[in-house]
C-alpha positions in Angstrom: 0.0 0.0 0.0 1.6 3.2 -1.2 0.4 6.4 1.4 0.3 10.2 -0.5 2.7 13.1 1.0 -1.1 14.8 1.6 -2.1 11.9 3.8 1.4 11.0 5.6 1.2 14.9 6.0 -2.2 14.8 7.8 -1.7 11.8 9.3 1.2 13.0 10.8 0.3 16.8 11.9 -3.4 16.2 12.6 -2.9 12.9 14.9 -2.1 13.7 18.2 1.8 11.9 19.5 1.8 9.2 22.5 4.7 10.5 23.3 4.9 14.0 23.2 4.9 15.6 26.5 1.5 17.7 27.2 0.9 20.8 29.1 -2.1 22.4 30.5 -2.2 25.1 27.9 -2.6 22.6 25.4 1.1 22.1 23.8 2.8 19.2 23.2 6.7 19.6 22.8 9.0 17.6 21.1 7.1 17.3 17.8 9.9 17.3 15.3 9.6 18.8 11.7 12.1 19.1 8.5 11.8 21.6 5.7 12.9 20.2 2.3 14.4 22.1 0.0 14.2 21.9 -3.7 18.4 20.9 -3.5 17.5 17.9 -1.2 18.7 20.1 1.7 17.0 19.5 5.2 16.4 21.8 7.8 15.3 19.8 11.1 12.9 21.8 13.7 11.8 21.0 17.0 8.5 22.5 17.6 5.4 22.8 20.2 2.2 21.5 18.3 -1.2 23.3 19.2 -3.9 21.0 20.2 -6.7 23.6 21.4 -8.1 26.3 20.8 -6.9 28.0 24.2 -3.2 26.9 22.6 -3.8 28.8 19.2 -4.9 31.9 20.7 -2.0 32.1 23.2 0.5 30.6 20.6 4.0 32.4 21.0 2.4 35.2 23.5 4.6 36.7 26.2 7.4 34.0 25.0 10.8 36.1 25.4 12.8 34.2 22.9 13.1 31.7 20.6 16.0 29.4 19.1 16.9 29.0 15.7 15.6 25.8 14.9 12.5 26.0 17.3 9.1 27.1 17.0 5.5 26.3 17.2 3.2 24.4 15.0 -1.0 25.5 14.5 -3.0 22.5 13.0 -6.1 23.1 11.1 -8.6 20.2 10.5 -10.4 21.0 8.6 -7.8 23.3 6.1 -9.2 26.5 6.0 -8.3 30.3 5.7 -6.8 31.8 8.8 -5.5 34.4 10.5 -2.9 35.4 12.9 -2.0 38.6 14.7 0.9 39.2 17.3 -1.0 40.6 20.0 1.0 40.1 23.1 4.1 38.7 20.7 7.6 39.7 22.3 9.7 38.3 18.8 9.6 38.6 15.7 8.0 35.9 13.5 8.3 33.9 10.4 4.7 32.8 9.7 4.7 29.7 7.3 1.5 28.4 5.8 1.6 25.0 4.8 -0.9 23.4 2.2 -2.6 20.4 3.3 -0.2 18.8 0.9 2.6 19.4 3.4 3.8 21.9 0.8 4.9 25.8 1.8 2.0 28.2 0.3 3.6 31.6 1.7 5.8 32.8 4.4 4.8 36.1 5.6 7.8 37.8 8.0 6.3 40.1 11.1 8.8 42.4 13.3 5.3 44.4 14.5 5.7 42.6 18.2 2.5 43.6 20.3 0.6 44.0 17.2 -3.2 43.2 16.3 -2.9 43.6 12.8 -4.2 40.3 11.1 -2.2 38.7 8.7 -4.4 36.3 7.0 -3.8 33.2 5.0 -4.4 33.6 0.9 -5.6 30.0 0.9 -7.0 27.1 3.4 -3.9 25.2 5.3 -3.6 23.3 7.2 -0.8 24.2 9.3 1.4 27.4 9.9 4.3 26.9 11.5 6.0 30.0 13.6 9.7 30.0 14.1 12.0 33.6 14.6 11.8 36.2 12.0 14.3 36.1 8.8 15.1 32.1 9.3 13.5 30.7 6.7 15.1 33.9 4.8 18.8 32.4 6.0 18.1 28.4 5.3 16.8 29.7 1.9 13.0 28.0 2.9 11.0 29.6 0.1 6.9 28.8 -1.0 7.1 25.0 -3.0 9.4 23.2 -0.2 7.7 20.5 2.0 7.4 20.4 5.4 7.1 16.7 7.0 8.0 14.5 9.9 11.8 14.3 10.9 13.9 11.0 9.7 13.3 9.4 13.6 11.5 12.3 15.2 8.0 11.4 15.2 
């Protein structure tokens, strides 16, 4: 049986992990992600994967910093258009909407911390994925690359 990037995509960023460890707010922690490029290259993240809604509208509020290859993961099921703002948002973000073919639809880079300007999604996703503002710009993470499970870190 042969399983499509869409479903091991879903399967893997809608379905909740065993072993992640869970908080009360909602987030699970050690979810780990890689970005491939279109030149094979691989850029591993270890994220914090929304389960809630309580957990999407706090997201990355009041956090005061955030590693290079960290960040947080929203999870939309069903895809849909969405918005985010960075009310309450101490860093600067790299926003990146993923298709619910694991693919990147847009990046969108915010440095307006404490800001409830919306920046809204031109198509349904099913994930965004936050990580600290001009990263993607320095791995060279550009609209087209996939995002899926780590090699050994689901």
């Amino acid at each position: 049986m042969t399983i499509s990037r869409r479903s091991l995509f879903l399967l893997v960023c809608l379905v909740p992990l065993v072993s992640a460890r869970a908080f009360a707010n909602g987030i699970e922690t050690s979810y780990q992600l890689e970005i491939l490029g279109d030149d094979g290259a691989r850029h591993a993240f270890a994220v914090a994967r929304v389960t809630d809604r309580a957990g999407q509208a706090k997201g990355l509020m009041h956090v005061p910093s955030l590693a290079p290859d960290t960040g947080m993961l929203f999870v939309f099921d069903p895809p849909r258009k969405v918005g985010f703002w960075m009310r309450n948002t101490r860093i600067p973000l790299d926003m990146i909407f993923i298709g619910a073919d694991g693919r990147i639809a847009e990046i969108t880079t915010r440095h307006d911390t404490n800001s409830d300007r919306l920046t809204t999604s031109k198509e349904a996703v099913a994930a965004v994925l936050e990580i600290a503002a001009g990263r993607a710009a320095e791995l060279g993470v550009k609209a087209g690359h996939i995002v899926q499970p780590a090699r050994g870190g689901m």
